[in-house]
Every structure is written in C-alpha cells, then in structure tokens.
C-alpha positions as CSV (number, residue, x, y, z in Angstrom):
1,X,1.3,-13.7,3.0
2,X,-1.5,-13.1,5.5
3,X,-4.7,-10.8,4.4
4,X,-3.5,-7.8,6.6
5,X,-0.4,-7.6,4.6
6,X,-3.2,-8.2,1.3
7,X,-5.5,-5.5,2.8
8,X,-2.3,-3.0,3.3
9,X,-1.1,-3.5,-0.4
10,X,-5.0,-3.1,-1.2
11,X,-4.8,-0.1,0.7
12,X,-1.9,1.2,-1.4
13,X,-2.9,0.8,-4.6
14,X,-6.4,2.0,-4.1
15,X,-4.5,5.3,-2.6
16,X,-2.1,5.4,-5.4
17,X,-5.4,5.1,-7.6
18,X,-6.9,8.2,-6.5
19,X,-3.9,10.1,-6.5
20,X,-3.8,9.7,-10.0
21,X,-7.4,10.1,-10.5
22,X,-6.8,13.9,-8.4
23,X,-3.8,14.8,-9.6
24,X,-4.5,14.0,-13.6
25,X,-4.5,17.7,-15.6
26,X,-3.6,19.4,-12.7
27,X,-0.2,21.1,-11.3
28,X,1.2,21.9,-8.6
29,X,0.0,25.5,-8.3
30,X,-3.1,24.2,-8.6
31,X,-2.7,22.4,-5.3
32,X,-0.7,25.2,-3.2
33,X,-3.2,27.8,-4.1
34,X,-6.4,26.0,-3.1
35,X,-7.6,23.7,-0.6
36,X,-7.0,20.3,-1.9
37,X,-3.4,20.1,-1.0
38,X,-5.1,18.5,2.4
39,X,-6.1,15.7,0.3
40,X,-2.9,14.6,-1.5
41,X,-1.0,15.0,2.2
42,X,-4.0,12.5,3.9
43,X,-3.6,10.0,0.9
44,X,0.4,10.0,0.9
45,X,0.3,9.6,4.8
46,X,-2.6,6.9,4.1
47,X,-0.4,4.8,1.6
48,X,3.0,5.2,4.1
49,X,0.8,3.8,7.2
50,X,0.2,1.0,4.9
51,X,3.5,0.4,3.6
52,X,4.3,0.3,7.3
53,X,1.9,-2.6,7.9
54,X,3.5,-4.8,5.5
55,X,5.2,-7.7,7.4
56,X,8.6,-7.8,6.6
57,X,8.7,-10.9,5.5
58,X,7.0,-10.2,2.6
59,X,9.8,-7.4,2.6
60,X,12.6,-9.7,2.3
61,X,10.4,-11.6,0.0
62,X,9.7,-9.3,-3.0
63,X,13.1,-6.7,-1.6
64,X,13.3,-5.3,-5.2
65,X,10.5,-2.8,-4.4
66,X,11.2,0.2,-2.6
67,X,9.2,0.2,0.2
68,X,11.0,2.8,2.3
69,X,10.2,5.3,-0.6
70,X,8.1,7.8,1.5
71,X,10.7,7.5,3.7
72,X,13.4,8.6,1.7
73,X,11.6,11.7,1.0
74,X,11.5,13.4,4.4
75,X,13.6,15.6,5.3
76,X,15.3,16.0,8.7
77,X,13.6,19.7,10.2
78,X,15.9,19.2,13.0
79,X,13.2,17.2,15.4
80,X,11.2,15.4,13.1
81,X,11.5,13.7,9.5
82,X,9.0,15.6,7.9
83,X,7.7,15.8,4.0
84,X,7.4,19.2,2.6
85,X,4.6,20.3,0.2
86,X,6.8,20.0,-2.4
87,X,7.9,16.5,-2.1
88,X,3.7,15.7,-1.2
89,X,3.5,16.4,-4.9
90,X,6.4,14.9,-6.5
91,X,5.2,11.9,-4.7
92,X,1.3,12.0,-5.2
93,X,1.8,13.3,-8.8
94,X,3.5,10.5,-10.2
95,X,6.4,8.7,-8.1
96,X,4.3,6.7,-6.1
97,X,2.3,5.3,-8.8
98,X,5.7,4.5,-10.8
99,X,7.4,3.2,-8.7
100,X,4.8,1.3,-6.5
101,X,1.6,0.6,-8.5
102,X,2.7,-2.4,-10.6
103,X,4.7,-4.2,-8.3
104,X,2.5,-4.0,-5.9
105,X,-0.2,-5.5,-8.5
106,X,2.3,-8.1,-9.5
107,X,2.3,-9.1,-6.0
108,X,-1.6,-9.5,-5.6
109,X,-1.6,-11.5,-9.1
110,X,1.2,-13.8,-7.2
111,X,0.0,-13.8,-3.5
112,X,-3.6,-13.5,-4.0
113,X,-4.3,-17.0,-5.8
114,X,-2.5,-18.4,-3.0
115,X,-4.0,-17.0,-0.1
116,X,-7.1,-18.1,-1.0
117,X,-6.0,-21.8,-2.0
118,X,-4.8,-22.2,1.3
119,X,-7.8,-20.6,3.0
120,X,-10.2,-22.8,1.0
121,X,-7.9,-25.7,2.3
122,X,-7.9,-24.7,5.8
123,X,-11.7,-24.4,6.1
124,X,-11.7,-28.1,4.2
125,X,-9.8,-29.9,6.7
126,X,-11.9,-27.6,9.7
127,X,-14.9,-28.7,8.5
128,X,-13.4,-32.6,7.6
129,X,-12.6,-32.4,11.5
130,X,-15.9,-31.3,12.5
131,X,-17.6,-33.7,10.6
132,X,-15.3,-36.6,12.2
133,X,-15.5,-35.3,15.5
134,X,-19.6,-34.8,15.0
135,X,-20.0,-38.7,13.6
136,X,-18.0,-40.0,16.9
C-alpha cells in the first residue's frame, strides 16, 4: 500500500467521523428542512472521491469490503447516476460508518505498520548509499 491509498482511507474515515459526529440526535427532517443537508451531500461526495482513489490493488487485496457502496446507491435519472436526498441520509446517518469504518481501521492497523517499516528501510539504505558514495 502506497500513502495516497493511506491518505484516501484517512480521508474516509475522518469523513465518516464527522458524519457521525453531525448526524448524532438528529433526523432526517432535521436535515431537509434546514440548511445543513449541504453538508452531509459535500462529506458523502468527499468520502466516494476517496474510495475512488483507492488503487485497486488494495481492492483485490482486502475485496470483502464494499467499496462500490456509494455506488450502489445512485440511482439512474435517466442521464446521470445520481444520489437522492434520501439515500444522502441513509448513507451519512449510519451505513457508511457500518459498513466502512472498521474495516477501513482494520486496514490502517494492518497496512500502516508496514508502510512505515519499509519507508524507514528505504531511507536506510538511501542514506547507506550516500554515505558510500560520499566516502569514495
């Protein structure tokens, strides 16, 4: 895993995070009838631009999550797949964070250790090839 598929999933779950932080108490009336329904739409787009930048190796890799799940939510308006206010809130009031927001943790616990073992190991043998080449 690279860190711009790390940053994405970041991305995600910091989303997801203030989704539920917004959305707690509240219902959907709440949202249709005031202002804030801008706000749920900006951070469901947010988290499906960043399930978009998720190589798809890491996909394939960890294919038990359902990363098409914005996806699956639009609806065909006859030009474009769009999402409807209503589905906005199914997903921002709880779907996402069920069905996203631990696997997408579990990943970071897994990935995360080992990005940075292998960064820390690259920039050893840089600097080990530096060295050499600045003792010759």
């Amino acid at each position: 895993m690279n860190k711009k598929d790390i940053v994405a999933i970041e991305k995600i779950l910091t989303c997801i995070n203030e989704l539920d932080i917004v959305c707690a108490g509240r219902t959907d009336e709440y949202f249709y009838d005031g202002y804030e329904m801008n706000i749920l739409c900006d951070l469901v787009e947010e988290i499906n631009k960043n399930l978009n930048k998720v190589n798809k190796k890491v996909k394939r890799k960890y294919d038990k999550i359902n990363w098409d799940i914005i996806e699956s939510y639009k609806e065909d308006d006859g030009i474009l797949k769009v999402l409807k206010s209503g589905k906005i809130w199914c997903l921002a009031s709880g779907v996402l964070s069920r069905e996203l927001k631990n696997d997408l943790s579990d990943i970071l616990k897994i990935e995360l250790p080992l990005y940075y073992t292998n960064y820390c190991n690259r920039k050893h043998e840089e600097f080990i090839k530096n060295k050499k080449n600045d003792d010759k």
